[in-house]
N, C-alpha and C positions, 0 to 999 in steps of 0.2 A: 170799625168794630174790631176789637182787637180777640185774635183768633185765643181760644182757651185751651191751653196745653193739657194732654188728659195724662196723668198717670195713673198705673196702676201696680198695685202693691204685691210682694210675695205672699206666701203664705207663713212666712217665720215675721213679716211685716205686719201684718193683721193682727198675728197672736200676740206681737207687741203692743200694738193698737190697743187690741183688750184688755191685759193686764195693766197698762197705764191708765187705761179709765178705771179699772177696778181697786186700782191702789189711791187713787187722787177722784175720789167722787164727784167732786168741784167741776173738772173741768169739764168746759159744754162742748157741744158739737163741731160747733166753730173754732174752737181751741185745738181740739184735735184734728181739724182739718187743715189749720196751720201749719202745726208741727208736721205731720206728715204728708204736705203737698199735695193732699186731694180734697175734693168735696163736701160737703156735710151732707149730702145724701148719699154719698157712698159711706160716709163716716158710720150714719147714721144705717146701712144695710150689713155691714161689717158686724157691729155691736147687736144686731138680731139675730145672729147668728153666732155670737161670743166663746160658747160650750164647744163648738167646732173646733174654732182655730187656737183657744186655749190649750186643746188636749191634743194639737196633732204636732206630728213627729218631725221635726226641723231636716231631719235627713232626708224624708222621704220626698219623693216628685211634688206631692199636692203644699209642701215645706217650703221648694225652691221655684215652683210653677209663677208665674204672674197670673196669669187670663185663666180661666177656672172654663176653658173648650175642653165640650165633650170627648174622651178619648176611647175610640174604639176595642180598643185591649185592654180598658184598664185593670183590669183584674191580674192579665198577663203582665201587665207591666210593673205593676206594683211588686208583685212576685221576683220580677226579675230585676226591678231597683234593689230589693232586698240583697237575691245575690249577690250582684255587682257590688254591692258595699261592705260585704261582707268579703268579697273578692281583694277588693282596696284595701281592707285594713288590714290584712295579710302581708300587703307588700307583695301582692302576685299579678305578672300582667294580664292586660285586660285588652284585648285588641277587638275590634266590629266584627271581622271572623267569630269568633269566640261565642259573643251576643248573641252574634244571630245563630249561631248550633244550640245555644241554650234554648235561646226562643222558642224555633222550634219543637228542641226537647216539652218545655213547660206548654207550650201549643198541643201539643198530639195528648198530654196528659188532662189537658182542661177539656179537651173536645173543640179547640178552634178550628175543625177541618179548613175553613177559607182562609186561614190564619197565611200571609207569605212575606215571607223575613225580605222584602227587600230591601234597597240599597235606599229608594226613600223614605221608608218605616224607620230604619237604623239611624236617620239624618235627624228626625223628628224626635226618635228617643234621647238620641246624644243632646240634642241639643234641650231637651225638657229635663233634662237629667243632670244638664250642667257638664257633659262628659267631654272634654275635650284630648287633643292629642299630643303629648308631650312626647320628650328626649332624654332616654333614662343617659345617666354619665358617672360611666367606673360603679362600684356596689357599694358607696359608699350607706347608701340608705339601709343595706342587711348587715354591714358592719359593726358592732359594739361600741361599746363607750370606750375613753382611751385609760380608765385605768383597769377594765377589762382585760384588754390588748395587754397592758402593760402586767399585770397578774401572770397571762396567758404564756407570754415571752419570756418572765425569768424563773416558772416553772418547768420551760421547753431548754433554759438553757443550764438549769441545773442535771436536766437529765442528761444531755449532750454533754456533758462533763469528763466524765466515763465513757465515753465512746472515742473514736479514730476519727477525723475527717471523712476520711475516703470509708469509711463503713456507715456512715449517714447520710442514706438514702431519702428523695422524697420523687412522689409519684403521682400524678394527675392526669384526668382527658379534658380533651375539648374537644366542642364539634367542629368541623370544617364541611363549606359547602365549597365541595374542588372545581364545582362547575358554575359557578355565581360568577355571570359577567360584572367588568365594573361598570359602575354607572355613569362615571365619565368618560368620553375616551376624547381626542384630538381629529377632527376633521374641517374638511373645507368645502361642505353641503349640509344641508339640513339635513339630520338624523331621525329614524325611527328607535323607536322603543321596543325591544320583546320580553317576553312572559320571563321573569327570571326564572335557571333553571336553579333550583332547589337543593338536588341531588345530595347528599353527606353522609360523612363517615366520620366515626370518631378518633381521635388520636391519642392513643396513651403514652406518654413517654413519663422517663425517669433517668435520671442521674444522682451522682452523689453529691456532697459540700462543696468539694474542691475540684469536681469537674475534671476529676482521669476519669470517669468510667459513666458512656454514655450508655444504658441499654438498646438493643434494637426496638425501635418504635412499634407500639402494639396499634392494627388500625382495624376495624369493625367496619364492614361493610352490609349493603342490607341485603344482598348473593351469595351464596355460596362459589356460584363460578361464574360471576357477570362475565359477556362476548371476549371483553379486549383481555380475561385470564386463561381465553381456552387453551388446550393444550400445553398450557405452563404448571411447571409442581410450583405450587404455592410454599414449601420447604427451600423453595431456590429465593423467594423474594426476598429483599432487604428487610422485612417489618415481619413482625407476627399476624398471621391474616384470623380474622375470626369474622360470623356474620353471623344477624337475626333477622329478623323482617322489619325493624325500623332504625338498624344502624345502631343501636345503643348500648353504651354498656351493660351490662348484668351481674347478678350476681354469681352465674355460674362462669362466667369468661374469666371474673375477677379472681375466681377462687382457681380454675385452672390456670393463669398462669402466676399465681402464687405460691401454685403447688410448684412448677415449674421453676422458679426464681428459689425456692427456700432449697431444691434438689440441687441446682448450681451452686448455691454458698454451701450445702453440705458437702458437696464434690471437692468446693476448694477449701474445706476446712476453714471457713471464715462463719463469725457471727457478726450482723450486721443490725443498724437499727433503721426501720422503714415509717416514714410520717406519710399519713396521710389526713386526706381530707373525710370530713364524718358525714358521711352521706350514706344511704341504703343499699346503694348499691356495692359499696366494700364490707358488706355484712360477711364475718365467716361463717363458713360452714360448720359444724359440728365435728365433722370428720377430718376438716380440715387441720391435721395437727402438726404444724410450724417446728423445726428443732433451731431451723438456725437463722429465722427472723423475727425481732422483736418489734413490735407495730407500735407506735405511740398516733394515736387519732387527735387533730386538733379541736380543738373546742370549737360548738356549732358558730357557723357565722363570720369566723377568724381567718379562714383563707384570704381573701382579700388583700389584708394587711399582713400575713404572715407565713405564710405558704411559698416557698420558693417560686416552683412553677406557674404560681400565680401571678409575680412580681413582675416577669416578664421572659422566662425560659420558655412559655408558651409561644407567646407575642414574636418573639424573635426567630420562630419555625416556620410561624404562616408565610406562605407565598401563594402566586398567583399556579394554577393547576390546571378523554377516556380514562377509567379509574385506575386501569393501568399505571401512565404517567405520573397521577397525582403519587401512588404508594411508593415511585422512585423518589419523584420532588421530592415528598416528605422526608422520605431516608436521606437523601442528599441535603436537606435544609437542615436536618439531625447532625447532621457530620457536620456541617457547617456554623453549628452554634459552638462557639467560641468557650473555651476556659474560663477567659477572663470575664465573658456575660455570663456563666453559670455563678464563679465566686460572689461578680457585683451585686445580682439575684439572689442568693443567699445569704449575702450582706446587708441588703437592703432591708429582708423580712427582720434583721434585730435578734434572731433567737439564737445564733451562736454564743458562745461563752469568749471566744476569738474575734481579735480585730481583722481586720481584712490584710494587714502586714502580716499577719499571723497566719493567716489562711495561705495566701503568698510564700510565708519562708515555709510552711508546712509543705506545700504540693512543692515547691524547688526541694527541699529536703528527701520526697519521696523520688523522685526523679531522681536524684544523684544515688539515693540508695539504691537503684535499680540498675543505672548504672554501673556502680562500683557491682552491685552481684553479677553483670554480665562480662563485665570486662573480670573477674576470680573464675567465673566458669571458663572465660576462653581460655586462660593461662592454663588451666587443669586439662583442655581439650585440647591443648598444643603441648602439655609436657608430655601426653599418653604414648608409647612408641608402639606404632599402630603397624606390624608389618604389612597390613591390607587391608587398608581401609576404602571404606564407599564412597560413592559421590552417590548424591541425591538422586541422580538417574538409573543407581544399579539396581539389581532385582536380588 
């Protein structure tokens, strides 16, 4: 006797089901149990039920479900398919953390007091839900279209026109976890695993086009004077130190050292133009009033592709990292990024109006200009007839 394979249908399978008997009156039971691999008395229990699966919502659980078992939360769950999907079309991640706080959340609100987000709840919904776990790669998915991009760029380099190299600025963070062991490492025994530590701060840096002038690194910590800063003026560190309670930029760090940054270019008598990225947290302030920097915000979406420090002026600072140590790394990884990866970097985004020979004999051309003025000032500080002059140790 030959064993009888059972299939069973989704719920977007069904609602096919029905509308193809409903379009084609003709076809019997057994017809439709052909085409779709089951039964005629399932056929036939699908179609007494037709108004159901006509009207139901192809996205939803009961949409993608096979087996039509009883689910204990379905109220909750349905609730929280919705979220989640509404999550997804966003383009925002979605991790089983996440789920289950929600859960949770919508749990304490419905009255599920027994309601417990465990780990084999989570297994069941993922998998009734169709949720699986991918590997996001680069942002190319929150990126634009490419004559977007292309719009974006020679409106960026029409305004860069009018500007100096070395007075066009761009400025970004990223977060760094300094205490994130790696995951592989070289041994010659079987390894354990520990809790990864978390720990991060944020890192803001900036330079200009042609890579003479790296700022000191701005880094947000989530202390005010974490152990391994005691006793140290944070005024002596390499970096800008600032902290909040989750490490992250804000809008007041941003506008304080904006304030700061626009009091140095007025100091040096320079006007400068600063790109940045269009996010909330570079909101100004009201008060915040700029004399000697002009901001041009990229268009939502466009860092990716067009943002210098996005290119890989970041990429090229991370290294491996007490939060101590990491704020030296950092500075010292800062000092460490090359000229020629700042120019490549902002070659690579497309929005200069300059080829990269150009950006080349521009910074050689500044350099010898500096040159030539230091070698005119020594000749002027060697003709002076000094009958007593200082050395740098007199008083």
């Amino acid at each position: 006797m030959v064993k009888r394979i059972r299939k069973q249908l989704t719920g977007v399978q069904k609602k096919k089901l029905c509308e193809r008997k409903k379009e084609m009156l003709f076809l019997s039971n057994s017809d439709l149990a052909k085409e779709f691999g089951i039964g005629k008395s399932t056929v036939q229990d699908i179609l007494a039920t037709s108004n159901k699966w006509i009207n139901i919502n192809e996205a939803s659980m009961e949409g993608t479900r096979r087996k039509e078992r009883p689910i204990k939360w379905q109220q909750l769950e349905d609730a929280l398919w919705l979220w989640a999907s509404s999550v997804l079309d966003r383009g925002l991640d979605l991790t089983g953390d996440i789920i289950k706080q929600k859960a949770f959340f919508y749990a304490e609100r419905m009255g599920f007091v027994d309601f417990k987000d465990s780990d084999g709840w989570l297994t069941g919904f993922k998998r009734r839900c169709k949720l699986v776990q991918g590997i996001k790669h680069g942002e190319a998915a929150s990126a634009p279209n490419q004559e977007l991009v292309d719009e974006e760029r020679q409106s960026i380099q029409e305004e860069l026109t009018r500007w100096k190299l070395n007075d066009i600025f761009n400025a970004d963070e990223t977060g760094l976890f300094w205490a994130m062991e790696p995951s592989r490492t070289l041994s010659d025994r079987k390894l354990s695993g520990h809790k990864a530590n978390k720990s991060r701060v944020t890192v803001f840096l900036i330079t200009n086009a042609n890579g003479s002038e790296k700022l000191r690194p701005l880094v947000i910590h989530k202390y005010q004077t974490p152990r391994p800063l005691h006793n140290i003026n944070k005024s002596n560190l390499p970096v800008d130190y600032y902290w909040n309670g989750k490490a992250y930029m804000q809008v007041s760090i941003f506008n304080d050292w904006l304030r700061k940054f626009d009091a140095e270019m007025r100091k040096a008598n320079r006007q400068i133009l600063l790109l940045l990225d269009n996010t909330p947290v570079h909101k100004l302030n009201h008060d915040n009033e700029l004399t000697n920097i002009t901001i041009r915000f990229f268009a939502p979406n466009m860092t990716s592709v067009i943002q210098p420090c996005d290119t890989g002026i970041i990429a090229s600072n991370i290294l491996e990292y007490d939060i101590k140590h990491a704020i030296y790394n950092i500075a010292e990884a800062w000092t460490n990024v090359t000229t020629n990866t700042i120019i490549n970097c902002w070659r690579k985004t497309g929005i200069l109006p300059l080829s990269i020979t150009n950006i080349e004999e521009a910074t050689q051309a500044i350099q010898a200009e500096c040159q030539k003025e230091c070698l005119t000032i020594q000749q002027l500080i060697n003709g002076l007839n000094l009958a007593d002059s200082l050395s740098a140790n007199d008083k």
